[in-house]
C-alpha positions in Angstrom: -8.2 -14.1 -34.4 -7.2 -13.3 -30.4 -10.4 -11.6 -29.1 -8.5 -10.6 -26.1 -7.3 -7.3 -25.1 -3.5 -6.8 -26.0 -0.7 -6.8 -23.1 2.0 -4.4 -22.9 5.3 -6.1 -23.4 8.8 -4.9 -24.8 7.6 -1.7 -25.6 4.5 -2.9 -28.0 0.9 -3.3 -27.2 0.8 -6.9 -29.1 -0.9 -10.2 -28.3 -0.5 -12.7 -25.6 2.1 -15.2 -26.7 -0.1 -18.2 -24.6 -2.9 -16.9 -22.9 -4.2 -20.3 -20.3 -8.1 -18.3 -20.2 -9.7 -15.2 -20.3 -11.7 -13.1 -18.0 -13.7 -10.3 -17.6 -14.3 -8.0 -15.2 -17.5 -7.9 -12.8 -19.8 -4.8 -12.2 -20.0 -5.4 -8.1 -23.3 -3.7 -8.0 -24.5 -6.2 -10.3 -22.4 -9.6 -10.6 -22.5 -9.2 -14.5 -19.4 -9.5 -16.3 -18.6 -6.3 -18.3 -16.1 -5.0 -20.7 -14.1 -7.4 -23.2 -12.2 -10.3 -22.6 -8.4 -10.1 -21.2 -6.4 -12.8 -21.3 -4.4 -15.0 -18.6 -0.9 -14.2 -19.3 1.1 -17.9 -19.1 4.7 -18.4 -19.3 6.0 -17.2 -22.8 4.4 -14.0 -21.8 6.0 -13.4 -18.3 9.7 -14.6 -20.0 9.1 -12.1 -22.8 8.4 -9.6 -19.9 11.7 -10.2 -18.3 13.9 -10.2 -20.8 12.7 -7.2 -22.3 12.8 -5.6 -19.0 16.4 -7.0 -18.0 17.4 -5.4 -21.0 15.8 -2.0 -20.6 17.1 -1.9 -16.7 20.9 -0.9 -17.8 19.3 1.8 -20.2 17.5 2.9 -17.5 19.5 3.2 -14.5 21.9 5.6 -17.3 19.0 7.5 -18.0 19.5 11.6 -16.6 17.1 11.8 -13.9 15.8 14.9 -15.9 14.3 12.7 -18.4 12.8 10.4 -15.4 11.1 13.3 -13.8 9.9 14.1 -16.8 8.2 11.1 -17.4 6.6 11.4 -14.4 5.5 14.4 -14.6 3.9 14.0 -17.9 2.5 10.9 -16.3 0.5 12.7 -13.8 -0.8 15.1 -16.2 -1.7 12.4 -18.8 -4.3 11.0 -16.1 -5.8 14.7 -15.0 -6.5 15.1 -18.8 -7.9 11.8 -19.0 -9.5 11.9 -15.5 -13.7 11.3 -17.1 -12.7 8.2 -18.6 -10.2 6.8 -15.8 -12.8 7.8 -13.1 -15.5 6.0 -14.8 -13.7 3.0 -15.8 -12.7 2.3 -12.0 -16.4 3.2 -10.9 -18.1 0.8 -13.4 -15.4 -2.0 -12.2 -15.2 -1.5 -8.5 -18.9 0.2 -7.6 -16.7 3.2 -5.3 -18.4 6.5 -6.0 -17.2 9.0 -8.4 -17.5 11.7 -6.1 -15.9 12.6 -4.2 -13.3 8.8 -3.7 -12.6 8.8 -7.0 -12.6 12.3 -8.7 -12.0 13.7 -6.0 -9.6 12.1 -3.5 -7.8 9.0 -5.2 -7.0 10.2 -8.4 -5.5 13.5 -7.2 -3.7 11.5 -4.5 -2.0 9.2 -7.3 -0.9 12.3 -9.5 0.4 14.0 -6.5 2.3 10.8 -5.4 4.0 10.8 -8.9 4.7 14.7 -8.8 6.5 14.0 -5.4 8.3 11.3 -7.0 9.4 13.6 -10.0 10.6 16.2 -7.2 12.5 13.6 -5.5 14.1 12.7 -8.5 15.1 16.1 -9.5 16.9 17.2 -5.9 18.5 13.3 -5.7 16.8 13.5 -2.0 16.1 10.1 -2.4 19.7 8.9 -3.3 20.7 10.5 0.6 24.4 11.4 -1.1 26.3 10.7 2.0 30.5 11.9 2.1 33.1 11.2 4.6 35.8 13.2 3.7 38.3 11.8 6.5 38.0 8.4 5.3 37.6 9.1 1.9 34.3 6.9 1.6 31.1 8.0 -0.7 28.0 6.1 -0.6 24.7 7.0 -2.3 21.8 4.8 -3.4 21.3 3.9 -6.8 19.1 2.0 -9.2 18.6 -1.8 -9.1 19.7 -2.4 -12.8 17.2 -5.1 -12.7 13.4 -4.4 -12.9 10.7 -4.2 -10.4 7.4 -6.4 -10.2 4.4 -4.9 -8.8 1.3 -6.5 -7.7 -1.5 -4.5 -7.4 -4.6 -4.8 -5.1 -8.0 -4.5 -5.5 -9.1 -1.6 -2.8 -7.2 1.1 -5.2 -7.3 1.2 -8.9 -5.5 4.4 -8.5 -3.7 5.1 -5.5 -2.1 1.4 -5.7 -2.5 0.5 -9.4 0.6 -1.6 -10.5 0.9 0.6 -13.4 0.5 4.2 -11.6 0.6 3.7 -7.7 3.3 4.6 -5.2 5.1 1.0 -5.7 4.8 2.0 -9.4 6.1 6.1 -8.9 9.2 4.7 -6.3 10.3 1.6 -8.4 10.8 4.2 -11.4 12.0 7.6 -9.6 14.5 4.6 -8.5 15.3 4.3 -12.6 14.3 0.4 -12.6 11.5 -0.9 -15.2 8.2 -1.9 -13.9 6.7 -5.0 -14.9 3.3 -4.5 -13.8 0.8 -7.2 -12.9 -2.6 -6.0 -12.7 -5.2 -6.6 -10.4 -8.1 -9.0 -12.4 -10.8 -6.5 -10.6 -10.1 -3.5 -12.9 -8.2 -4.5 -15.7 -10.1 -1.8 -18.0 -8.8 0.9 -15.7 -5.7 -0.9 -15.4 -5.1 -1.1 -19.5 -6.2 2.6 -19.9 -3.3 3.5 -17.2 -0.6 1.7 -19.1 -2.1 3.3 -22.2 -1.2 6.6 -20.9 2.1 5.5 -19.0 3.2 4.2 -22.3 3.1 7.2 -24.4 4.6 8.9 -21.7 7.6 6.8 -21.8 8.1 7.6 -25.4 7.8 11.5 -25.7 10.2 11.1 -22.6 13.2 9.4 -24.4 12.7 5.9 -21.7 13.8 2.6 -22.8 10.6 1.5 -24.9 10.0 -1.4 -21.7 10.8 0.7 -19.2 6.6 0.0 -18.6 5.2 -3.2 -19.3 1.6 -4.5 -18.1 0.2 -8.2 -18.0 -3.4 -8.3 -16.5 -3.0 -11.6 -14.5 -1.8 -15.2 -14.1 -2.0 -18.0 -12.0 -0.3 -18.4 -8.8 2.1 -21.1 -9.7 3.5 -18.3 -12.0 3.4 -15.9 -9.6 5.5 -17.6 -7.6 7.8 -18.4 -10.1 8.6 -14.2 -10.9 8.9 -13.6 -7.4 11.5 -16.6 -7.6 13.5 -15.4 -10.3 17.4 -13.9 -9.8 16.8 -11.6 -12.8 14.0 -9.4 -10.1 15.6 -7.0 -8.6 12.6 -6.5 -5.8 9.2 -6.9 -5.6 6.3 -4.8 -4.4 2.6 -6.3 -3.0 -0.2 -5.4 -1.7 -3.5 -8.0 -1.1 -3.7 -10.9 1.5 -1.5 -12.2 3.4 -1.7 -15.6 2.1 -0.5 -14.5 -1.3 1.6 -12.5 0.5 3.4 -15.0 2.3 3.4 -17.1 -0.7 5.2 -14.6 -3.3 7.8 -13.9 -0.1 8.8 -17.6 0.0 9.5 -17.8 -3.6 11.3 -14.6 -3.1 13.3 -15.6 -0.1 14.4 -18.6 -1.6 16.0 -16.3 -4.8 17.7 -13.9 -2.3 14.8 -11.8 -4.1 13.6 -8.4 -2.0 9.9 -8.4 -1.6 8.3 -5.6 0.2 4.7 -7.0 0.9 1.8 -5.2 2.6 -0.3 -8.1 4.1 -2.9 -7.6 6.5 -3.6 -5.8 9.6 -5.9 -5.2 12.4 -5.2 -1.3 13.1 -5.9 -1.5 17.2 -7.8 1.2 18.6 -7.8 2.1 22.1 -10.5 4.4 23.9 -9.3 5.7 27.2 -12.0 6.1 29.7 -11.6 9.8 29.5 -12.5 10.4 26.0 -15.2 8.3 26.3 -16.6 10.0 29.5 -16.4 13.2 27.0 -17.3 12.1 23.8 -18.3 8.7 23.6 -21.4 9.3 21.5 -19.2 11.3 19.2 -16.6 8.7 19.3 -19.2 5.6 18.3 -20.0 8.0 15.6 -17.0 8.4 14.0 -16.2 4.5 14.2 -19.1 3.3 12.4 -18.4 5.7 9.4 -14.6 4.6 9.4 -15.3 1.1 9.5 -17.9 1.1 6.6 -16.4 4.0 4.3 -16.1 2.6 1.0 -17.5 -0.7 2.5 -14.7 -1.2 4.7 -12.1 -2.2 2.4 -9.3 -0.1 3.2 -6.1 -1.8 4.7 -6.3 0.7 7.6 -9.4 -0.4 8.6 -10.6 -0.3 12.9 -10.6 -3.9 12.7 -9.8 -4.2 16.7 -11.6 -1.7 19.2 -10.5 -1.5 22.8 -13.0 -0.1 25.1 -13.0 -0.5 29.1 -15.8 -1.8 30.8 -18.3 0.1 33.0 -20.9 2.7 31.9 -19.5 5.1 29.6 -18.0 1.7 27.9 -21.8 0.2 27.5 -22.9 3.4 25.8 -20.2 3.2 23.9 -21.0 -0.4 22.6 -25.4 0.2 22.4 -24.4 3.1 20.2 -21.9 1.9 17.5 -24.6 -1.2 18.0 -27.4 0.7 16.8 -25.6 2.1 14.3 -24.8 -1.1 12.7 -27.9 -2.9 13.1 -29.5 0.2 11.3 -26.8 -0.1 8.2 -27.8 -1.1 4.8 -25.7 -3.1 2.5 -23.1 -2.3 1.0 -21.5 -3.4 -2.3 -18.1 -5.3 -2.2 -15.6 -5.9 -4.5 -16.0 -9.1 -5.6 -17.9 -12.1 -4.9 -14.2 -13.5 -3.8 -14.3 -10.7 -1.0 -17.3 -11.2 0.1 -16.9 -14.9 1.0 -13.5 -14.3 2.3 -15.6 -11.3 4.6 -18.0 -14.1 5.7 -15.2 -16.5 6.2 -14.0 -14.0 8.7 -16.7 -13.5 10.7 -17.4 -17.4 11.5 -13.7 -17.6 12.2 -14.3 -14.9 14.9 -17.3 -16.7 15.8 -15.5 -19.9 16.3 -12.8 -18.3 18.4 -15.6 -17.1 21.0 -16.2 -13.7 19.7 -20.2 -12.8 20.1 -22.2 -11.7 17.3 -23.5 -7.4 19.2 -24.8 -5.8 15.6 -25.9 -7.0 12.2 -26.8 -4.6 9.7 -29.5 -5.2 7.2 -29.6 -7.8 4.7 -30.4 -7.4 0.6 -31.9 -9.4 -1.7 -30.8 -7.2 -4.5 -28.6 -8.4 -7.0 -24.0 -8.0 -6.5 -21.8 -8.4 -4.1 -23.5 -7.0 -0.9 -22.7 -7.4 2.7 -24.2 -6.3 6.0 -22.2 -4.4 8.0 -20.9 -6.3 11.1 -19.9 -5.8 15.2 -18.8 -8.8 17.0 -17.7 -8.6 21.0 -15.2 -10.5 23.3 -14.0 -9.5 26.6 -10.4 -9.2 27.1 -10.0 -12.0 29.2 -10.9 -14.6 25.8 -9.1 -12.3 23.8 -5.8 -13.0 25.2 -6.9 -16.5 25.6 -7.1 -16.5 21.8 -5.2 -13.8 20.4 -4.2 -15.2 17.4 -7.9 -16.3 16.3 -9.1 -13.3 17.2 -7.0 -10.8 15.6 -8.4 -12.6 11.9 -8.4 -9.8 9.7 -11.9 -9.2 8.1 -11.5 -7.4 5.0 -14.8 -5.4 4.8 -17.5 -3.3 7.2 -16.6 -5.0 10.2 -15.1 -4.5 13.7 -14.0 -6.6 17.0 -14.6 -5.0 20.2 -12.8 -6.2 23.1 -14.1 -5.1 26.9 -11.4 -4.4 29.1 -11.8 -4.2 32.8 -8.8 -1.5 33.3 -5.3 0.0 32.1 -3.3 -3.2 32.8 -5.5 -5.0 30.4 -5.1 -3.2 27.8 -1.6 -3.1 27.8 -1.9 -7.1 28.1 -3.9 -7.1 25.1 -1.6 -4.4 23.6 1.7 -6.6 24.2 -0.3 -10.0 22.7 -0.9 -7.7 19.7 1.0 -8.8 15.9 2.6 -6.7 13.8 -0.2 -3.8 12.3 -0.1 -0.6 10.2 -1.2 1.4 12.6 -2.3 1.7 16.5 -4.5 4.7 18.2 -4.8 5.9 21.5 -8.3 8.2 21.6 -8.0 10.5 25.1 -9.7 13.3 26.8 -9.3 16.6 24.1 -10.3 18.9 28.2 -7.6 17.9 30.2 -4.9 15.2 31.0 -6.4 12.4 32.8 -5.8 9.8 30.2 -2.3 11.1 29.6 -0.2 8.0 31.8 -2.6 5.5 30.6 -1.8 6.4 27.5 1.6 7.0 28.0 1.7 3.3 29.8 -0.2 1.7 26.2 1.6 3.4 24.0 5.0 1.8 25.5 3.3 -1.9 25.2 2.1 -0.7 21.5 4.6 1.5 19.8 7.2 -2.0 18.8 4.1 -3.8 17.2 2.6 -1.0 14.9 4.2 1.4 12.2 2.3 4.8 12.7 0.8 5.9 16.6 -2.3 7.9 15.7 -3.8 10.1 18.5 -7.6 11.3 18.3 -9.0 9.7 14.6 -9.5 6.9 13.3 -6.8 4.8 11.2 -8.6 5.1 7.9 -6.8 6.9 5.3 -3.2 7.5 4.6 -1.4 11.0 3.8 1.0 11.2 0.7 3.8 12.4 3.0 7.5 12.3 3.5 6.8 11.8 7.1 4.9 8.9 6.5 5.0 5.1 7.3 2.4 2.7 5.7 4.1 0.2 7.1 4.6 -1.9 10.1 5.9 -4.8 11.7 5.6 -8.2 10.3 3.1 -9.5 9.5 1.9 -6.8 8.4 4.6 -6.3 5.8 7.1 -8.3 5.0 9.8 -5.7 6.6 9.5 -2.6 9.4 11.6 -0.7 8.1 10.5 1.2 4.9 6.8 2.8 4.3 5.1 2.0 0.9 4.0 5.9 1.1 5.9 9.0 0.9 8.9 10.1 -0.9 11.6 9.8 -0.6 11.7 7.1 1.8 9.2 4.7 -0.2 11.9 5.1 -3.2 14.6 3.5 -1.3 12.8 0.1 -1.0 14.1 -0.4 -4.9 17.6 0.8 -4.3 21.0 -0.5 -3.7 23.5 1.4 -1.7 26.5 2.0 -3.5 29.5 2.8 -1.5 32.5 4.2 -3.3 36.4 4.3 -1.1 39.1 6.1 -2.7 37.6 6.5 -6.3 39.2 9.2 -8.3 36.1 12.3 -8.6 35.8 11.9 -12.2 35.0 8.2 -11.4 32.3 9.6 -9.0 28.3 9.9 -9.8 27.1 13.3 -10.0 25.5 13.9 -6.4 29.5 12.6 -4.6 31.5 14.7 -6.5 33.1 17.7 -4.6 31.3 20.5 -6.7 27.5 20.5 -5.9 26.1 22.7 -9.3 22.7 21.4 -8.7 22.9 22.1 -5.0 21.5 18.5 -3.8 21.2 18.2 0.0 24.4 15.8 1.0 25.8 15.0 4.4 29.7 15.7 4.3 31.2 14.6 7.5 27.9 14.6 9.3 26.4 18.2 8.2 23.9 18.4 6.0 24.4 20.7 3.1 24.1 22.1 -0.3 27.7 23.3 -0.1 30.9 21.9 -2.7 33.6 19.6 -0.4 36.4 21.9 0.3 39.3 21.8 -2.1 42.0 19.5 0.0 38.8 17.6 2.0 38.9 14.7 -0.7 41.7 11.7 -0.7 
């Protein structure tokens, strides 16, 4: 008999077809495996997926976007009614607290993420109906017809779950199937999301694989889904290696993948705010760099602080602050030698060693917090080196002597999620150092942030989690917010000359539904004038 956990595949919870191995997942707080065995999906499985999914995709995209809003709607509620079990799940298998990250903040962020994307849906806002009536052109976007695979990460089980995160909500508000590839550090939390997605794709009327679920394979198969012409895009979020790996298999296939990879989120402290504040300030950077064990992608991996006397306060504080941090608990055992990794790496590249916090000897994945120093000088001797993301509680702080080095170190910068610019709150006398920074930043980073720390991203249509490469894979769409993250798993569909009744709903001249459409360059929720049309 298979002892392992069943995968969700064309519709059915039903055994894997060739599992390679097993695994379980770890309690971090611990190192003891927990929960029951769930297999290594091989290659019968992932074909199975595919087919089923290539298959459900033309269903799908014909689907009235009623029924799809429905779904997730129901979706959303289906996890607030299951919200005990979820939350404990993802607590026993990633050590984050219950209250508030869990109960409190992520799971109300991933049900309000898929009520957005239900909302999008219903007004078509994320199809941007578009008319020229002059040239008698119509142009909307429009489902794939071929599914979406999602990789989840580790940091979320919520928020980014491959089976209820925002890749997840946008690859099916865009009416494409999901074929969802877990993350092996919750796989319990994973399954029980699926469970719940699943039924919810049956009371709404969905193609039966509209949502399928394997927990994990090797990378060799990885590479060959990203690589395959029946994917019709491709969502990630982990390292950039794997990125970078999945996006040349893709590449090759003419395959869109929309990878977040890695990022050093720059943060730049003019010497006005830290003539005001700078206690405040080393305050507030400790507990963003080591909330939730720093494992966020929007972590304050780079700190930019002038030299001088406010600027050595600065540094003896956070300092202190560090050296006086317990452990925290990790992940995995894989994260926390890729953390250590890091930090020699940063060693190696001539970065000093200013705060460790405290060891412990207690069991699970723990890890002292960490501040390492350079001056700007070896910083832009060594960029690359030094801009090694270190996924966990620790920070780089580079000393700069004045403005025009930090704009050098600004303009030596890679692609990152996010950039800030912390000045004085009493009057202006950052405000053209900052104005001068920003310039040299604003091309390498996807959202400016003024006055807070990086850490934490709102569920917004005005939103970009994204940024230049290598951060992601492309600049111009944001894995957060609808409907903007939607369009990522689109096509745009241009229509010249096609008789109305040949026309999708949201470019026909009567608007019933009133969607927002721009007709000759006005948006509106008007019909097109009788005559207007070719």
């Amino acid at each position: 008999m298979n002892a392992f956990e069943s995968v969700l595949i064309g519709g059915t919870w039903r055994a894997s077809q060739d599992a390679r191995a097993s695994f379980r997942a770890f309690d971090p707080t611990s190192g003891e495996e927990i929960g029951p065995q769930f297999p290594l999906s091989g290659a019968a499985d992932i074909e199975a997926a595919l087919a089923a999914a290539s298959e459900a995709a033309i269903a799908l995209a014909a689907c009235a976007p009623e029924r799809i809003a429905g779904f997730l709607d129901a979706y959303a509620a289906a996890i607030e009614a299951d919200a005990e079990t979820l939350v404990n799940l993802a607590h026993a298998e990633t050590a984050l607290p219950r209250e508030p990250r869990l109960a409190k903040v992520e799971l109300p962020r991933t049900t309000n993420q898929l009520r957005q994307a239900a909302q999008a849906v219903r007004t078509s806002s994320w199809t941007q109906p578009t008319i020229d009536t002059h040239a008698g052109l119509r142009s909307h976007f429009a489902p794939l017809t071929k599914p979406v695979v999602v990789f989840g990460p580790n940091n979320f089980p919520f928020a980014f779950n491959a089976v209820a995160g925002s890749d997840f909500a946008s690859a099916i508000a865009a009416q494409n199937p999901v074929i969802a590839k877990a993350h092996p550090a919750h796989p319990a939390t994973s399954r029980r999301l699926a469970y719940l997605a699943h039924l919810a794709v049956l009371d709404a009327g969905l193609p039966a694989a509209s949502v399928q679920m394997l927990y994990d394979f090797d990378y060799t198969l990885g590479a060959g889904i990203a690589g395959d012409a029946r994917v019709g895009a491709i969502g990630f979020t982990g390292s950039r290696a794997g990125g970078l790996a999945l996006k040349a298999a893709a590449d090759a296939a003419g395959v869109p993948i929309y990878a977040e990879m890695s990022s050093v989120n720059p943060v730049f402290l003019l010497p006005g705010a830290l003539a005001e504040r700078g206690a405040e300030l080393a305050q507030e950077f400790f507990a963003s760099c080591t909330l939730g064990s720093g494992q966020f992608c929007t972590n304050p991996g780079v700190m930019v602080v002038p030299q001088g006397a406010h600027g050595d306060a600065f540094v003896a504080a956070a300092s202190r602050l560090f050296t006086d941090a317990p452990a925290s608990v990790l992940f995995s055992q894989h994260v926390r030698n890729q953390f250590r990794r890091g930090l020699a790496a940063l060693v190696d590249a001539g970065a000093q060693v200013l705060a460790h916090g405290r060891d412990s000897a207690e069991a699970g994945y723990r890890q002292a917090p960490a501040l390492l120093g350079v001056d700007a000088r070896q910083f832009l001797a060594a960029t690359q080196a030094l801009m090694t993301e270190v996924f966990g509680p620790a920070s780089l702080i580079v000393r700069a002597s004045g403005i025009a080095e930090m704009v050098a170190i600004a303009r030596a910068l890679d692609g990152n999620l996010t950039g800030t610019l912390y000045t004085s709150k009493q009057d202006r006398i950052d405000d053209d150092a900052a104005t001068e920074i920003a310039r040299a930043l604003r091309p390498r980073i996807g959202r400016l942030i003024g006055n807070k720390m990086p850490t934490g991203v709102a569920v917004s249509a005005a939103m970009n989690h994204g940024g230049p490469y290598p951060a992601t894979s492309h600049s111009g769409f944001t894995a957060v917010g609808m409907p903007t993250a939607i369009r990522r798993f689109a096509a745009l569909h241009s229509y010249d000359q096609v008789p109305p009744r040949l026309l999708p709903e949201d470019l026909r001249d009567a608007n019933p539904r009133g969607f927002q459409r721009l007709v000759d360059g006005v948006w509106t929720t008007a019909n097109v004038a009788a005559g207007e049309t070719s």
